[in-house]
VMD Tcl script that builds the backbone (N, CA, C; Angstrom):
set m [mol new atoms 309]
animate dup $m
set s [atomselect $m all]
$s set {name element resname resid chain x y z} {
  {N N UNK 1 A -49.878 1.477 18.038}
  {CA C UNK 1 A -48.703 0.668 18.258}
  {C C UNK 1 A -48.982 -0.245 19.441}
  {N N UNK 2 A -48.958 -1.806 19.381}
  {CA C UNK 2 A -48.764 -2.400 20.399}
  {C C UNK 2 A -48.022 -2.418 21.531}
  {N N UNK 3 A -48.384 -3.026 22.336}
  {CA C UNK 3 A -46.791 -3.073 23.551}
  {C C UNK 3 A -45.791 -3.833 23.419}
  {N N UNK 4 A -45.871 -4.897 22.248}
  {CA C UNK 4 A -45.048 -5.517 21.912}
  {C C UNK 4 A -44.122 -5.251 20.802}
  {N N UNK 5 A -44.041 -4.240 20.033}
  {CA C UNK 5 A -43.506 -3.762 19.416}
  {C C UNK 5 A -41.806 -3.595 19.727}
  {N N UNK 6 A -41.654 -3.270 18.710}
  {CA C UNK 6 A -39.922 -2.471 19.200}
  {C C UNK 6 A -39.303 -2.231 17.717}
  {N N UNK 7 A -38.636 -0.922 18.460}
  {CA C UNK 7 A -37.914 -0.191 17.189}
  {C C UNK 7 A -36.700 -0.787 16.619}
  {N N UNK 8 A -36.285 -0.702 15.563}
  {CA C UNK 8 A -35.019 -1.369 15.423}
  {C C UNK 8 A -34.402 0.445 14.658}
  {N N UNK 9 A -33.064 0.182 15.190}
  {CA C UNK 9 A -32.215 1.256 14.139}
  {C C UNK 9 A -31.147 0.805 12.941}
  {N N UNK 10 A -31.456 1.657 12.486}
  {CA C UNK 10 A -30.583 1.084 11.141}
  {C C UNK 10 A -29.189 1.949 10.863}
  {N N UNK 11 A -28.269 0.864 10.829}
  {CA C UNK 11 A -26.690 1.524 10.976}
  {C C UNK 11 A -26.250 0.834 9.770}
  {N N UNK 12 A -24.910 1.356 9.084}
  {CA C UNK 12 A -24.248 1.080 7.883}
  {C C UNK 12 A -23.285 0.278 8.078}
  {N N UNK 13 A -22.799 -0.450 7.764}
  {CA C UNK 13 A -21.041 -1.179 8.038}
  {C C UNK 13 A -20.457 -1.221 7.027}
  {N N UNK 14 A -19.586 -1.407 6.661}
  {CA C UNK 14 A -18.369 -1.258 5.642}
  {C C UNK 14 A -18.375 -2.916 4.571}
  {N N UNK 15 A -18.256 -2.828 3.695}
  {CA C UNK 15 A -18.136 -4.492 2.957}
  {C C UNK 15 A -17.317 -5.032 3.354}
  {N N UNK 16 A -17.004 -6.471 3.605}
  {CA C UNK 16 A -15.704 -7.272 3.483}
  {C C UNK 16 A -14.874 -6.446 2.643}
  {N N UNK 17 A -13.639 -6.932 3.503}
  {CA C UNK 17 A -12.190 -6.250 2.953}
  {C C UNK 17 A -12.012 -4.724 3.257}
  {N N UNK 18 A -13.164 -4.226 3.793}
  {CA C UNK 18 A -12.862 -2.233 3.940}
  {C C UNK 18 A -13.080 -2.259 5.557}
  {N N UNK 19 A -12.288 -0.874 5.986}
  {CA C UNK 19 A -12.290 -0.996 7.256}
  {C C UNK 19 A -13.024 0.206 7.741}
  {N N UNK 20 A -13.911 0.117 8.690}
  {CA C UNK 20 A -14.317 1.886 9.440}
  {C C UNK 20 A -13.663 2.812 9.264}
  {N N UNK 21 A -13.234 3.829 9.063}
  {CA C UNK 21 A -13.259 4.963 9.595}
  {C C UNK 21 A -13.863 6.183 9.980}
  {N N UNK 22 A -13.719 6.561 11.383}
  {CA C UNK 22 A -14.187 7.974 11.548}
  {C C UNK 22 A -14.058 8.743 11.968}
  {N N UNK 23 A -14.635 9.854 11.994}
  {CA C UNK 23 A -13.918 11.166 12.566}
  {C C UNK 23 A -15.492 11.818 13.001}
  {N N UNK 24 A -15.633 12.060 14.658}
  {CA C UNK 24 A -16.692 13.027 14.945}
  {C C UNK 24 A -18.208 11.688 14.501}
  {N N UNK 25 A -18.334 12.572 13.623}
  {CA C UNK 25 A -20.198 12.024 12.985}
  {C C UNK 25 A -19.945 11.456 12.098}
  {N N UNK 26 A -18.845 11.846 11.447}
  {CA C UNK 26 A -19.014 10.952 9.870}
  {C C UNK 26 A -17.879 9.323 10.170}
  {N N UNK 27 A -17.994 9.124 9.320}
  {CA C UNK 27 A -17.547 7.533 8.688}
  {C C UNK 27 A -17.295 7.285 7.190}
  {N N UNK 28 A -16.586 6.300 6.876}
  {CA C UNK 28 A -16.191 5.899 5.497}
  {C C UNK 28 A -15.462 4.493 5.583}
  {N N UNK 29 A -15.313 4.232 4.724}
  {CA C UNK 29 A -15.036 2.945 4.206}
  {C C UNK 29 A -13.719 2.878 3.948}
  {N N UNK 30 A -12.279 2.372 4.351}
  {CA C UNK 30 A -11.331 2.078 3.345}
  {C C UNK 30 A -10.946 1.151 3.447}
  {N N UNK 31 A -10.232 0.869 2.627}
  {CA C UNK 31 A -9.276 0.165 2.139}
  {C C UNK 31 A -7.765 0.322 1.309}
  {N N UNK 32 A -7.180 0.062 1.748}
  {CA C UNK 32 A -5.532 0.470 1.383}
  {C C UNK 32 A -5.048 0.204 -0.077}
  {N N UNK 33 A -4.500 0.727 -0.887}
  {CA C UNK 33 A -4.607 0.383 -2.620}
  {C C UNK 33 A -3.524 -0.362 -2.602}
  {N N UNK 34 A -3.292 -1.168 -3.408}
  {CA C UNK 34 A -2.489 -2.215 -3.434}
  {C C UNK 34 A -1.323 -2.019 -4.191}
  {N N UNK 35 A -0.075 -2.440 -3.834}
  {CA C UNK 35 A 1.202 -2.184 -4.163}
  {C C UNK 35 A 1.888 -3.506 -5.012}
  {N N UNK 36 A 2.533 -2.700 -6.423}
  {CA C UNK 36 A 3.125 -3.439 -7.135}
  {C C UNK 36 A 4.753 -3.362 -6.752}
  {N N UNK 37 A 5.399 -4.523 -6.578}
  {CA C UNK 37 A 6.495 -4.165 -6.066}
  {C C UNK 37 A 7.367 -5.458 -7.292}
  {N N UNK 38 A 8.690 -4.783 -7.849}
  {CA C UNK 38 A 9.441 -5.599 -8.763}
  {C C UNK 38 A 11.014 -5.064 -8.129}
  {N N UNK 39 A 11.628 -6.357 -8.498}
  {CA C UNK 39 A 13.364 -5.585 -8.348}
  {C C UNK 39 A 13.907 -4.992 -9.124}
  {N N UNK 40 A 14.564 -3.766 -8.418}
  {CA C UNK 40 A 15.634 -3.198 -9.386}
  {C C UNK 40 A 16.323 -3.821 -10.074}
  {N N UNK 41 A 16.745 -3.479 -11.203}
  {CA C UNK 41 A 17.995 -3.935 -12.394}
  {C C UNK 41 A 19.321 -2.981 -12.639}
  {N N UNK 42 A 19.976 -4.265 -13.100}
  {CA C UNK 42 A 21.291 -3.370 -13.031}
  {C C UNK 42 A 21.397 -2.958 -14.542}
  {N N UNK 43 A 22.540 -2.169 -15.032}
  {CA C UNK 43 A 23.192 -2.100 -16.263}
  {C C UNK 43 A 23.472 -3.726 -17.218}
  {N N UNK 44 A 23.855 -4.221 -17.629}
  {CA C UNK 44 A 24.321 -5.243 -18.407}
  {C C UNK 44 A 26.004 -5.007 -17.702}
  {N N UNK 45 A 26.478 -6.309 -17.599}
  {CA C UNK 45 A 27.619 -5.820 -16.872}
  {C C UNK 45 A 28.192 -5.849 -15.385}
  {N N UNK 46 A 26.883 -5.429 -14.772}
  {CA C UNK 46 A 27.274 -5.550 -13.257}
  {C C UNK 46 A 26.367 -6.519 -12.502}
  {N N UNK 47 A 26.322 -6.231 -11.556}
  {CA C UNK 47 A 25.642 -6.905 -10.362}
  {C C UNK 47 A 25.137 -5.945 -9.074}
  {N N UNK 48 A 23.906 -6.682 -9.036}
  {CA C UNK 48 A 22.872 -5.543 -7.463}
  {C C UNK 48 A 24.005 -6.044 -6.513}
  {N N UNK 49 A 23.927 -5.032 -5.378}
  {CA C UNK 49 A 25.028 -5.155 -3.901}
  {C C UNK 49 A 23.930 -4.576 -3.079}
  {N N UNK 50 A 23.105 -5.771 -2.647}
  {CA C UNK 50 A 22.073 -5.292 -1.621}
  {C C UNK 50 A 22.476 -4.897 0.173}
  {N N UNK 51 A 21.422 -4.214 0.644}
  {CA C UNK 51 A 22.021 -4.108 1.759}
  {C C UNK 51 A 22.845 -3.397 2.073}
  {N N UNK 52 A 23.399 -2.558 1.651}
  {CA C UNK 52 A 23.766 -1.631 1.705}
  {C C UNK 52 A 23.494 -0.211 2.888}
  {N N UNK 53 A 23.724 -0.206 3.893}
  {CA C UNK 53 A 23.421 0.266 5.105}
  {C C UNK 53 A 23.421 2.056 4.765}
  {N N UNK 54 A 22.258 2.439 5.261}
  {CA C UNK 54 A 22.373 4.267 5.224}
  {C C UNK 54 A 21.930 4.831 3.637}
  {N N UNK 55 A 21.848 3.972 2.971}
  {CA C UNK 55 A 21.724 4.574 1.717}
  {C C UNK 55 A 21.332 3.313 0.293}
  {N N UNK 56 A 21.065 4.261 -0.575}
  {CA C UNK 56 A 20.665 3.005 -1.470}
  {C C UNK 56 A 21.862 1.824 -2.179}
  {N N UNK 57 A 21.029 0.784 -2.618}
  {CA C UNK 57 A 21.509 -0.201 -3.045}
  {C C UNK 57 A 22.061 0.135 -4.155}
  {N N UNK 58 A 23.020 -0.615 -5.259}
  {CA C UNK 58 A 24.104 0.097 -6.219}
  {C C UNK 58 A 24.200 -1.413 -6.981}
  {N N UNK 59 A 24.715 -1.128 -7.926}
  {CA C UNK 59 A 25.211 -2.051 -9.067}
  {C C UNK 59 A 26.678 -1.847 -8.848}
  {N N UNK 60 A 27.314 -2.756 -9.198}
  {CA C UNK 60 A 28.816 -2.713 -9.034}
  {C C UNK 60 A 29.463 -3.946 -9.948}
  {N N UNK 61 A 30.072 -2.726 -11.336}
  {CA C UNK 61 A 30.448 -3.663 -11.933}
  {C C UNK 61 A 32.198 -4.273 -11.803}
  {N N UNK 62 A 32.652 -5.186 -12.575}
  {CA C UNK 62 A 33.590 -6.188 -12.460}
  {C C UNK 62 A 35.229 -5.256 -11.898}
  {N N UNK 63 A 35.285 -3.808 -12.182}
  {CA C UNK 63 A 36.221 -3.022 -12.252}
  {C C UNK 63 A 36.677 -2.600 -10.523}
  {N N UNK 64 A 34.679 -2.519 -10.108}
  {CA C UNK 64 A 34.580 -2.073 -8.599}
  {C C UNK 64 A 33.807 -0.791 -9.038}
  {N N UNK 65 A 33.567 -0.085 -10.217}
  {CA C UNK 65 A 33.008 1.054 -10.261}
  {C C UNK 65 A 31.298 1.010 -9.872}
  {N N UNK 66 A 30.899 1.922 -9.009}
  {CA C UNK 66 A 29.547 1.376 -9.194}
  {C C UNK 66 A 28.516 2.376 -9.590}
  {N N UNK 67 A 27.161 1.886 -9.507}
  {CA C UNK 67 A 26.293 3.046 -11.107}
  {C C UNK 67 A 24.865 2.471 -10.307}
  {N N UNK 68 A 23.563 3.750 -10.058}
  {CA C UNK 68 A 22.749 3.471 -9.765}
  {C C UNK 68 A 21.785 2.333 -10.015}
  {N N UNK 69 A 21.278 1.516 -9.198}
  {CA C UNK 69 A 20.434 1.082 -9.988}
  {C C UNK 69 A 19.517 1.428 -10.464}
  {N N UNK 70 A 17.982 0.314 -11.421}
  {CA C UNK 70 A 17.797 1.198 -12.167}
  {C C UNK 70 A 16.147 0.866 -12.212}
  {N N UNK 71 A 15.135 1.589 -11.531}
  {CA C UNK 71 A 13.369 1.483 -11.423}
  {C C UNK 71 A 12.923 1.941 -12.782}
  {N N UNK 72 A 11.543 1.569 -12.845}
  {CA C UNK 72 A 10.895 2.196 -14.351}
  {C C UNK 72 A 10.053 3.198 -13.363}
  {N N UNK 73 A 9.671 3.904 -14.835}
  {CA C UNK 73 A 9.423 5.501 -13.579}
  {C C UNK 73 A 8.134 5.333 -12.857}
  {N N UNK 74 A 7.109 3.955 -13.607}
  {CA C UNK 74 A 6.257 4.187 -12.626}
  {C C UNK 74 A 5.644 2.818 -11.572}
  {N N UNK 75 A 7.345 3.045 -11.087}
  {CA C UNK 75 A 7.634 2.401 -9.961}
  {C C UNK 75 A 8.960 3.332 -9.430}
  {N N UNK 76 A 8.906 3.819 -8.607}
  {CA C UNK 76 A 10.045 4.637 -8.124}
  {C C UNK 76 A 10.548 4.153 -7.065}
  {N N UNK 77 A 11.711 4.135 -6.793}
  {CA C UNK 77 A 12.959 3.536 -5.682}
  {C C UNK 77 A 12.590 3.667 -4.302}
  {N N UNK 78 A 12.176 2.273 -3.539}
  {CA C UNK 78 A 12.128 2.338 -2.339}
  {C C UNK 78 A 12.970 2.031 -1.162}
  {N N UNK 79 A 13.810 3.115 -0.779}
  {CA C UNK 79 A 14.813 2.589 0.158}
  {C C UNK 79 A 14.984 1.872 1.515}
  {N N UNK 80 A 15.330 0.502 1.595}
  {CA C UNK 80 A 14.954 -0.348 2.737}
  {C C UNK 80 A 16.183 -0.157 3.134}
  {N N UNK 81 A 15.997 -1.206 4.735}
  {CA C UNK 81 A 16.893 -1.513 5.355}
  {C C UNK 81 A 17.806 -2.620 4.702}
  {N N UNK 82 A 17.359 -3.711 4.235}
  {CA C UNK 82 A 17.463 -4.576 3.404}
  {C C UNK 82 A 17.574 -4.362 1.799}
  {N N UNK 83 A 17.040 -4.894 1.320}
  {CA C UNK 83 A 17.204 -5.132 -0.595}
  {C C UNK 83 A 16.245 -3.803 -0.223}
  {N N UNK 84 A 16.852 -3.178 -1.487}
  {CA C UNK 84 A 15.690 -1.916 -1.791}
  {C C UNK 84 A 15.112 -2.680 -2.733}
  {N N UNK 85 A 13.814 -1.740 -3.507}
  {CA C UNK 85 A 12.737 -2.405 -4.493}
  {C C UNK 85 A 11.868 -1.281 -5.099}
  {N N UNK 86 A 11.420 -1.650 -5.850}
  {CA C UNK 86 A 10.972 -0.527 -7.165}
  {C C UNK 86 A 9.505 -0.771 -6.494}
  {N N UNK 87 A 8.685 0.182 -6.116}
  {CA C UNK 87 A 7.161 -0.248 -5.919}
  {C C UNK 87 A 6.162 0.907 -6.465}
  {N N UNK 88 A 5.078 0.678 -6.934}
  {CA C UNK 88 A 4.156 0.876 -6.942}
  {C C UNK 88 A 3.222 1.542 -6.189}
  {N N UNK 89 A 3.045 2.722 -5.763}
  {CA C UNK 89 A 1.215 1.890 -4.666}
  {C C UNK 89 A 0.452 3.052 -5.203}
  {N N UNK 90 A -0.914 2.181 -5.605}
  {CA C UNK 90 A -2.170 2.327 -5.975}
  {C C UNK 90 A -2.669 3.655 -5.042}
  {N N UNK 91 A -3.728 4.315 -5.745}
  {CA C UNK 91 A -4.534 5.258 -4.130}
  {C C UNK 91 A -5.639 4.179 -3.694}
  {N N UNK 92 A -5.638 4.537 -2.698}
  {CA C UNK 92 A -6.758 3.875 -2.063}
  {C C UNK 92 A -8.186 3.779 -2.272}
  {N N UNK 93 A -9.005 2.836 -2.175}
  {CA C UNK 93 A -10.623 3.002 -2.757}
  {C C UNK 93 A -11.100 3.395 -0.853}
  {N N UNK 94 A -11.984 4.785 -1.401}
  {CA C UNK 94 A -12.957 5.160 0.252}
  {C C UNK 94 A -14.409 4.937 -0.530}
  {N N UNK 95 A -15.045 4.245 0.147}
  {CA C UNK 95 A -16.733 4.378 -0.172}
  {C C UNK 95 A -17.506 4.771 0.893}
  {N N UNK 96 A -18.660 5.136 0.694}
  {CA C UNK 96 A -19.395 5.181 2.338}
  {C C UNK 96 A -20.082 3.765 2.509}
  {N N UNK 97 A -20.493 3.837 3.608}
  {CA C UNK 97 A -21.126 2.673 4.594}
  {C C UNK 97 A -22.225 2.382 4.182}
  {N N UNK 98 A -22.796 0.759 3.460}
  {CA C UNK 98 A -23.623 0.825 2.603}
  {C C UNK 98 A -24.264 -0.561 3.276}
  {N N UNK 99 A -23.892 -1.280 3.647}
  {CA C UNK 99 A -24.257 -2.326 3.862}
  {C C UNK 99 A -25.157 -2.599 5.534}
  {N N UNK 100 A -26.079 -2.685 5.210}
  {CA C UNK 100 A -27.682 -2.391 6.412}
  {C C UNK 100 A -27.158 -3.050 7.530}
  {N N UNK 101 A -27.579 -2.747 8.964}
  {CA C UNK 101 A -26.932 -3.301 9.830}
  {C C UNK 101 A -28.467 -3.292 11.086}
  {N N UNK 102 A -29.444 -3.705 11.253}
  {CA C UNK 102 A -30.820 -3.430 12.093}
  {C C UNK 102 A -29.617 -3.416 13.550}
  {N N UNK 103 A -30.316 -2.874 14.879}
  {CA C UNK 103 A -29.615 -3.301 15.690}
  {C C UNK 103 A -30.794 -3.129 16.531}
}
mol reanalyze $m
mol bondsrecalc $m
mol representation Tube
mol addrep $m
């Protein structure tokens, strides 16, 4: 080996779009799964009454009676502060650390 030499080490980094994580020695890759989000619907008949403080949002038809609204099941009811909303969310993609890094 010369004197001019030098070692390089080789470390992994995560692809665009995934973020570090680690714990101790190990590491992984994520990224957060992505969320489908649509509005609730009412019955035929009524109308959404968003905003609704402490509790969920409601349909309320012409009489004053009012009747849940209404998510498809695979989107289930997310209760906001604001408009609630039917969402989705994906699991997340983890990969390991693949992409060469000399340092």
């Amino acid at each position: 080996m010369s004197a001019g030499s030098t070692f390089a080490e080789l470390y992994f980094k995560c692809q665009n779009g995934y973020s570090m994580q680690t714990s101790g020695q190990n590491g992984r890759c994520f990224k957060a799964g992505p969320v489908q989000t649509i509005m609730p619907s009412c019955p035929p008949g009524t109308a959404l009454v968003a905003n609704v403080v402490g509790t969920a949002d409601r349909c309320r038809a012409a009489n004053g009676q009012n009747f849940p609204y209404l998510c498809p099941p695979t989107h289930p009811a997310d209760v906001r502060p604001k408009v609630d909303l039917c969402e989705r969310k994906d699991p997340p993609s983890i990969i390991a650390p693949a992409v060469p890094v000399s340092i």
